[in-house]
N, C-alpha and C positions, 0 to 999 in steps of 0.2 A: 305634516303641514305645520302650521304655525297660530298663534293667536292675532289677529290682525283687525283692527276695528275699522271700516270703511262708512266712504258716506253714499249712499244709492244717489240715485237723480232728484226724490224728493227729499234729499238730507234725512233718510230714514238710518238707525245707524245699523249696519251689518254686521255679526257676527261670525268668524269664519273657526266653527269650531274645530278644535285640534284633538288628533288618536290621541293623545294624553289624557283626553280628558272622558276618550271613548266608551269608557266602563263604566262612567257616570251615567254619560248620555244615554247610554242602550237602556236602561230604565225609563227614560224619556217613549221611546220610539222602539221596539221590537228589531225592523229591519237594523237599526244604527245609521250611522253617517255613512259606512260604508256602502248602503244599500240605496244613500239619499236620490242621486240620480236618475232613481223612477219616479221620481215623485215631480224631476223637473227646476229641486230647489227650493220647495214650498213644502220645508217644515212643521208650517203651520197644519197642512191638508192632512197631516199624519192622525191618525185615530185615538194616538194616546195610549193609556195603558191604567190600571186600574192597580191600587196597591198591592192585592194581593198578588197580582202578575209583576208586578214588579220585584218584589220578594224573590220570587221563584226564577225571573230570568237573570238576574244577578248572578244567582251562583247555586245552579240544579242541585249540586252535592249535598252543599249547606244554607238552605235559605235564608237570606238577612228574614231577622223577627221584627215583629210587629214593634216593637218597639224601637229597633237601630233603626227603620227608614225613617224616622222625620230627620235624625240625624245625616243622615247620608243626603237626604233632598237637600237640607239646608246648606249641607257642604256645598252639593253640584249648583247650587243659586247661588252664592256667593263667589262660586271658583267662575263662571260664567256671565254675572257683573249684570250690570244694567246699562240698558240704549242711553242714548241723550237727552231721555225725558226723564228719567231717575226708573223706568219699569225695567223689572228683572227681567230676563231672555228667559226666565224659565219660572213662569208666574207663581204665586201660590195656591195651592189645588183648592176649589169651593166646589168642587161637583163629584169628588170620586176619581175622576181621571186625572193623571199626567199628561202635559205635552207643554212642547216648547212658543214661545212667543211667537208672532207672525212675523217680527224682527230679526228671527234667528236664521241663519244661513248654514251650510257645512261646504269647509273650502274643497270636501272632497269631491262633489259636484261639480264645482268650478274644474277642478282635476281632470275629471272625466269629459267636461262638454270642451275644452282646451284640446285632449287630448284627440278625441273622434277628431273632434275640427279640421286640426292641423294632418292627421292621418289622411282623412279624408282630400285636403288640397296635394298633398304629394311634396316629394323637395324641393321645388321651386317655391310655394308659396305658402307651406306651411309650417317652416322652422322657426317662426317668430309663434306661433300655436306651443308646440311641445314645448320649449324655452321656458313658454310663462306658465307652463303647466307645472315642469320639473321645478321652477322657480318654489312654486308650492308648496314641497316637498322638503321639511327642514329635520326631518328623525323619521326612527322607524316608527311603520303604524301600528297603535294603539301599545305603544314603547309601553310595558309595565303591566298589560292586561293578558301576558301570554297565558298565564296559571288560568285563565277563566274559558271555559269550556266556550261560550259563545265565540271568543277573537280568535281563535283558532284560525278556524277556513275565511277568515275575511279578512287575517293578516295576510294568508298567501296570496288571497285575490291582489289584492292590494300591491302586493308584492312585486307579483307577475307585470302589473300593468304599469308597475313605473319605470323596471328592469325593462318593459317593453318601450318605452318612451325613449329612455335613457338610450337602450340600443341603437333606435331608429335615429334619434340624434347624431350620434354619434357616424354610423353608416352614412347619413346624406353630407356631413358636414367633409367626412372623408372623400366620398364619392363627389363632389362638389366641381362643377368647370374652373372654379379656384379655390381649391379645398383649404379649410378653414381648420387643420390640427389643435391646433390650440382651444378652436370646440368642441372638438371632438375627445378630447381631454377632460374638457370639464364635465362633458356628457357623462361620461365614462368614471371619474371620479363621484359627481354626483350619487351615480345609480348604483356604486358599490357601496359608500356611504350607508346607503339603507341596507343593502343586502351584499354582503364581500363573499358571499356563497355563488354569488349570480356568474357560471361559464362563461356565459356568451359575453360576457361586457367582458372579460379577462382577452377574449379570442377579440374583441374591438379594439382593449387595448395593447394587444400585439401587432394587430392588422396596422394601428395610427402608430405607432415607434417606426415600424418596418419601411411604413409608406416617408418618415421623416429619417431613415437612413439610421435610426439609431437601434445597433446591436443591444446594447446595454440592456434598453428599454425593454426590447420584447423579452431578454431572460429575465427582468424585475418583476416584470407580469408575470410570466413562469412558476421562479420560483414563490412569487406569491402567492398564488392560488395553491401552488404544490402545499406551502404552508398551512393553508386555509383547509385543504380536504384531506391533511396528518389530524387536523386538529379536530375535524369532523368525523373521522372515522372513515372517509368514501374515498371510491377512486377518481381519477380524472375522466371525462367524457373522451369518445375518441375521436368528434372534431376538433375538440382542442387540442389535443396529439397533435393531430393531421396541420391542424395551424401553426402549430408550434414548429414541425417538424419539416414541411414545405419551406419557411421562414430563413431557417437556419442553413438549413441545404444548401438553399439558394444562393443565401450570404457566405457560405463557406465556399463555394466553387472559384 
């Protein structure tokens, strides 16, 4: 996502916080940003967290001490800023608990209710949904917090559902009564962007070159990915074979 400061309907100012900043947060809030869209958006409802829980979810192996968290709070307040009234998004603690302002958003929410949305209307009238979803979408999530046991499995979630975005883009924009390659392009670049391990958007973009006549292209994707899973160690999936391989066939006859 991105840092993006907006203004609500009551000129309240919004906070759209960013996975950068996610290893901070998650001392804020247990679930994390990743988790925000049960809550609805309202950061505020989150129960907080009490210092010593905070120590400990940081980092199981080695808890920050009692002494490094004022330092680290103070970073995650300043790195997080204040609304338009001069209050921090992330108040200073008087009672024992942590938690974020009632000012605070997370864009990954917005991600998510974008997402359902537009899935939910179909390709007729939900490609302006995923768009301004993916639009969202400006690094990998929680870039810098993979070493921490918590980001783990809420990097893949995360992962999954924007590779999932990204694909469905891509698919309707191709599939289109006047398909739209050139967004489906960007679909498609987008969502490797975050994840250049992601199949399926390699086999989309093989699918959008083929369907725009150009050879070249589907072997660029090819050998790209080929490149991508030398460097990972794995092999290729076998519908991407099958895509690959159909593709070529076809053009070579």
């Amino acid at each position: 996502m991105g840092t993006t400061q907006t203004q609500s309907p009551r000129d309240t100012a919004v906070v759209l916080l960013v996975e950068w900043y996610g290893w901070l947060t998650a001392i804020v809030f247990p679930v994390g940003c990743v988790r925000g869209w049960w809550w609805g958006g309202n950061l505020q409802n989150l129960p907080g967290i009490s210092s010593d829980t905070a120590r400990e979810a940081m980092d199981q192996r080695k808890p920050w001490s009692k002494a490094t968290l004022p330092s680290r709070i103070s970073e995650l307040r300043n790195r997080l800023g204040t609304d338009v009234d001069g209050n921090p998004f992330l108040p200073r603690e008087r009672t024992g608990t942590y938690r974020l302002s009632p000012t605070a958003r997370c864009d990954w929410t917005r991600f998510t209710q974008l997402a359902e949305r537009g899935l939910v209307k179909g390709p007729e009238a939900g490609i302006a949904d995923l768009e301004a979803a993916l639009d969202l979408v400006r690094g990998r999530p929680f870039d810098g917090a993979a070493d921490l046991a918590w980001a783990a499995p809420r990097i893949q979630e995360m992962l999954v559902r924007i590779t999932d975005v990204a694909h469905t883009l891509a698919t309707w924009h191709r599939n289109a009564p006047r398909p739209d390659l050139t967004a489906a392009r960007r679909a498609v670049t987008r969502g490797l962007d975050i994840d250049d391990s992601a199949e399926i958007l390699y086999q989309d973009w093989m699918l959008t070159e083929d369907q725009a006549g150009n050879r070249a292209g589907v072997s660029a994707a090819y050998e790209t990915l080929r490149g991508v899973n030398r460097r990972l160690e794995i092999g290729m999936e076998g519908e991407t074979e099958k895509v690959f391989d159909t593709i070529m066939g076809r053009t070579a006859s």
